[in-house]
C-alpha positions in Angstrom: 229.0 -28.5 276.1 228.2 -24.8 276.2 227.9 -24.4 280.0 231.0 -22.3 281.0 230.2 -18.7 281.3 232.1 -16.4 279.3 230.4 -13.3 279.1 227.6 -11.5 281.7 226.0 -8.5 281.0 224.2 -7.6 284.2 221.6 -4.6 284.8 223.0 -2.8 282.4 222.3 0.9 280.9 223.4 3.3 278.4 222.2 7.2 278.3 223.4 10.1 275.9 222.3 13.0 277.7 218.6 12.3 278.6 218.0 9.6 276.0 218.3 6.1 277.9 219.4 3.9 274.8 219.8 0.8 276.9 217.2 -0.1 279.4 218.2 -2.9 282.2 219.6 -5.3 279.8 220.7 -9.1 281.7 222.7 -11.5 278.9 224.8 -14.6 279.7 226.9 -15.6 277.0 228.1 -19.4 277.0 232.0 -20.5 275.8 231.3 -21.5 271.8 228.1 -20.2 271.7 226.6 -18.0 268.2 224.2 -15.3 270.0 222.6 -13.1 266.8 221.1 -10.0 268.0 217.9 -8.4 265.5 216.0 -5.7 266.2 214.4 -2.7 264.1 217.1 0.3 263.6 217.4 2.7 266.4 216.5 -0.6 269.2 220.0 -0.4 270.9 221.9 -3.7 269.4 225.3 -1.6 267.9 225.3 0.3 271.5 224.8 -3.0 273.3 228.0 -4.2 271.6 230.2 -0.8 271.9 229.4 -0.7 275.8 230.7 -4.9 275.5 233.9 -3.7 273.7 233.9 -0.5 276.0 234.1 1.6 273.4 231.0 3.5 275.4 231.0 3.4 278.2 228.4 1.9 280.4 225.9 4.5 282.3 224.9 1.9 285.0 224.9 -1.6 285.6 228.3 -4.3 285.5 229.5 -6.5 282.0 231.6 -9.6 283.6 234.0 -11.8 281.4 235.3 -14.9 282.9 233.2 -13.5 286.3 235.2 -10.4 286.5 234.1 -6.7 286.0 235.2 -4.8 282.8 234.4 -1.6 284.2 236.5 -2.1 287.8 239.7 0.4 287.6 242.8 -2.4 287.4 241.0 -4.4 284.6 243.3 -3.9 281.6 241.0 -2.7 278.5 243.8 -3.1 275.9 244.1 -7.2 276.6 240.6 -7.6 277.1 240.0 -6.0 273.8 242.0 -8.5 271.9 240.3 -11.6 273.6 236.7 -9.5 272.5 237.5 -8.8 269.3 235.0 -6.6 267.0 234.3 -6.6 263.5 232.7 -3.6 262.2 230.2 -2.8 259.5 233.1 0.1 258.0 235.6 -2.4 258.1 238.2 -0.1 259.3 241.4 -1.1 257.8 244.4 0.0 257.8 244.5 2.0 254.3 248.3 2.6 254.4 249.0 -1.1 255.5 248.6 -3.9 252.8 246.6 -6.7 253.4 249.2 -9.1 255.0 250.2 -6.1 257.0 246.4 -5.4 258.5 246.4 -8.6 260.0 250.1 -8.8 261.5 250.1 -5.4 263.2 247.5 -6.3 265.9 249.8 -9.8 267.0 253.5 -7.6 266.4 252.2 -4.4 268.6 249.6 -5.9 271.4 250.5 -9.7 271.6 254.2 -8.8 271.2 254.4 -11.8 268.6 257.9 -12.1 266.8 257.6 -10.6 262.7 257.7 -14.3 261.4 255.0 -16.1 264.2 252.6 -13.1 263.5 253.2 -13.7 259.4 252.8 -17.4 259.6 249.6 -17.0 261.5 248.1 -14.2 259.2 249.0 -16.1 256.2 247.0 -19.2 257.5 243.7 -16.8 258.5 244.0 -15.3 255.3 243.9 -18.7 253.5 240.9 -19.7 255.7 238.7 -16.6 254.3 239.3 -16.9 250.4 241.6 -14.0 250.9 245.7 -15.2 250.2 246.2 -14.4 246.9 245.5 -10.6 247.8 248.8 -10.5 250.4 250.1 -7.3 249.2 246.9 -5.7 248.1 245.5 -1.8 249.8 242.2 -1.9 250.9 241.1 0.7 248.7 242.3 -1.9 245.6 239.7 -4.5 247.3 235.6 -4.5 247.2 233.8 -4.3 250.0 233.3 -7.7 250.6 237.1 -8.4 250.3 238.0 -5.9 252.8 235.2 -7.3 255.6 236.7 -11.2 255.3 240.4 -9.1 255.7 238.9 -7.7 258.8 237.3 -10.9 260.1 240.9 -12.5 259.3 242.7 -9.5 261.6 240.3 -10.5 264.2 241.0 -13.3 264.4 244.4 -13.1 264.1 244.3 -11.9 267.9 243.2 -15.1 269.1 240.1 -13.9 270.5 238.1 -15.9 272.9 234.6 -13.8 271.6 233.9 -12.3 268.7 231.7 -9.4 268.1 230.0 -8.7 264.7 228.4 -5.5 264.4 226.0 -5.8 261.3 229.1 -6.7 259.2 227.3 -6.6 255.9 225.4 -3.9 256.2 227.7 -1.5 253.9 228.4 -4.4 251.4 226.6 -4.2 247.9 223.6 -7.5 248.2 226.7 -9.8 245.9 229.2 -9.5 248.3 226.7 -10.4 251.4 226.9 -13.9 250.7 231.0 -14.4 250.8 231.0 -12.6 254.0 228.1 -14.5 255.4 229.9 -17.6 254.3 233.1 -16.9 256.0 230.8 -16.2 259.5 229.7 -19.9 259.2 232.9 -20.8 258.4 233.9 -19.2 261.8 230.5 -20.1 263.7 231.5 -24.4 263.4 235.0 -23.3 264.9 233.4 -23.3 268.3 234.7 -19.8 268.3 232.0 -17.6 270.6 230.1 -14.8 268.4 228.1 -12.3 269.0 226.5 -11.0 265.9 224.1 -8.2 265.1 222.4 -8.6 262.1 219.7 -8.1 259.8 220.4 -11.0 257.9 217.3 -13.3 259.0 218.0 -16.7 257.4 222.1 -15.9 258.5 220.3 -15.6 262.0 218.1 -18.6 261.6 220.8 -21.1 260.6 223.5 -20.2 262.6 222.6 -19.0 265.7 222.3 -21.2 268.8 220.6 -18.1 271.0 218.6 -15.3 269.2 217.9 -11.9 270.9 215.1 -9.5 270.0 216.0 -6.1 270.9 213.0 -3.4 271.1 213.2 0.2 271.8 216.6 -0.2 274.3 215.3 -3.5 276.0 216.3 -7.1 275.6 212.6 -8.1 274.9 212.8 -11.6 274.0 215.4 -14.4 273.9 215.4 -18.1 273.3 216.4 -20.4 270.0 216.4 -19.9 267.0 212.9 -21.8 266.1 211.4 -20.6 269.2 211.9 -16.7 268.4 211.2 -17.7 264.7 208.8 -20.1 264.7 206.7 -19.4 268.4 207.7 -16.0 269.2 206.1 -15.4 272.4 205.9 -11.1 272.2 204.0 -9.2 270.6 206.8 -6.7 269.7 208.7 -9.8 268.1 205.8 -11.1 266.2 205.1 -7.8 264.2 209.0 -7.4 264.0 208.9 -10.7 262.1 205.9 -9.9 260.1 207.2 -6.8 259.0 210.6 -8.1 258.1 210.0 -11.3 256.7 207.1 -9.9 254.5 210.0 -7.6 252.7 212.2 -10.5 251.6 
C-alpha cells in the first residue's frame, strides 16, 4: 500500500529576482511511489526538484518529509540529503575517483560506513546496473550512459528513502537512453520512491504511478498515468501532448 506520506510540498514558491519560477505548488508524495514530472522547457520541473533537495532555496511556502519542515533551522541538510538522493542530468562524478571509488566515498564520509561495508555494498549496486566489470575505470574512460547508471549506483549506495531524477538522459546520445532508462525500471519495481523529471513520454507512461504536468511555474495537472495520457482534463496538457507526441 502506498498510503504513508513521505514527502509534502506545501504552498510553495521560488523567485530569482522578480521572475516567480514556482507559483503555489501543493504535492504529496506516497512511500514507494514513481511520480514523473513533464512539462515544456523553462515550466519549473528541475527548480521544483533543487528547492526538494535544497539546493535553492525556497522563496515561500514549507516542503515536509516524514511531516517535518526542511526549511526549520535544527533540521540537518547533510542527512536529509542522503535519504533524498539526486541524480543529475551532468552526472557529476568524481573524475579523480574511479568507479568503485564514486560510489564508496558518499557511505565512508556521510554514513561513516567502515572501508569494507561501503565496498561490499558498492560492489553489489554496481552489479545491479550492468556496471562491475568497470571497478577501476575514470569516468572520463566511460560513455555517457555508463557514467549516469555509475551515478544512479552512488545514489543509491546512500540508502536513500527518495530518489530524485532530474531529466537523467537528457545529455546522453539517443543509444545510450535506453540502458539508463532500463536501469530506472529496474529501480522503479524496488519499491524505492522516485521522483523523475523527464521528457521521456513512454518512460513516463509505463512507469509512473502519478504523472505531473508542469506549465509556466504551476503544478497544472496531476493524476495517473492513463488519465493525463489518455483523458487529460486541461487544456495546457492536451496541446502539450499534441505537440510532443506528434514529434516522436
Amino acid at each position: 500500500m502506498k498510503d504513508e506520506m513521505i514527502l509534502q510540498v506545501q504552498n510553495l514558491h521560488k523567485s530569482f529576482g522578480d521572475h516567480e519560477v514556482l507559483k503555489d505548488i501543493n504535492l504529496d508524495v506516497h512511500k514507494g511511489e514513481v511520480m514523473s514530472i513533464i512539462g515544456a522547457s523553462g515550466s519549473g520541473k528541475s527548480t521544483l526538484l533543487r528547492n526538494i533537495n535544497l539546493l535553492e532555496q525556497p522563496t515561500g511556502g514549507d516542503i515536509l518529509f516524514h511531516e517535518k519542515s526542511i526549511l526549520s533551522d535544527d533540521f540537518d541538510v547533510t542527512l536529509y540529503r542522503a535519504k533524498v538522493g539526486m541524480v543529475f542530468q551532468s552526472f557529476n562524478l568524481f573524475n579523480n575517483l574511479n568507479v568503485l571509488q564514486n560510489v564508496m566515498v558518499g557511505q565512508t564520509t556521510v554514513l561513516k560506513r567502515d572501508a569494507a561495508a561501503a565496498k561490499t555494498h558498492a560492489m553489489e549496486l554496481l552489479e545491479r546496473v550492468g556496471m562491475a566489470p568497470y571497478v577501476n575505470a575514470k569516468p572520463d574512460q566511460l560513455s555517457g550512459g555508463q557514467q549516469q547508471r555509475v551515478a544512479i549506483a552512488r545514489a543509491e549506495a546512500m540508502d536513500p528513502e527518495v530518489l530524485l531524477f532530474d531529466e537523467p538522459t537528457s545529455a546522453l546520445d539517443p543509444e545510450m537512453v535506453d540502458e539508463v532508462l532500463n536501469t530506472m525500471s529496474s529501480l522503479a519495481h524496488t519499491g524505492l520512491t522516485m521522483i523523475i523529471v523527464t521528457h521521456e513520454m513512454q518512460f513516463a507512461r509505463d512507469v509512473s504511478d502519478v504523472v505531473c504536468f508542469m506549465n509556466d511555474g504551476v503544478l497544472a495537472e496531476t493524476g495517473t498515468p492513463e488519465q493525463i495520457f489518455e483523458h487529460p482534463q486541461e487544456q495546457r496538457t492536451q496541446e502539450f501532448l499534441k505537440r510532443y507526441l506528434s514529434r516522436v
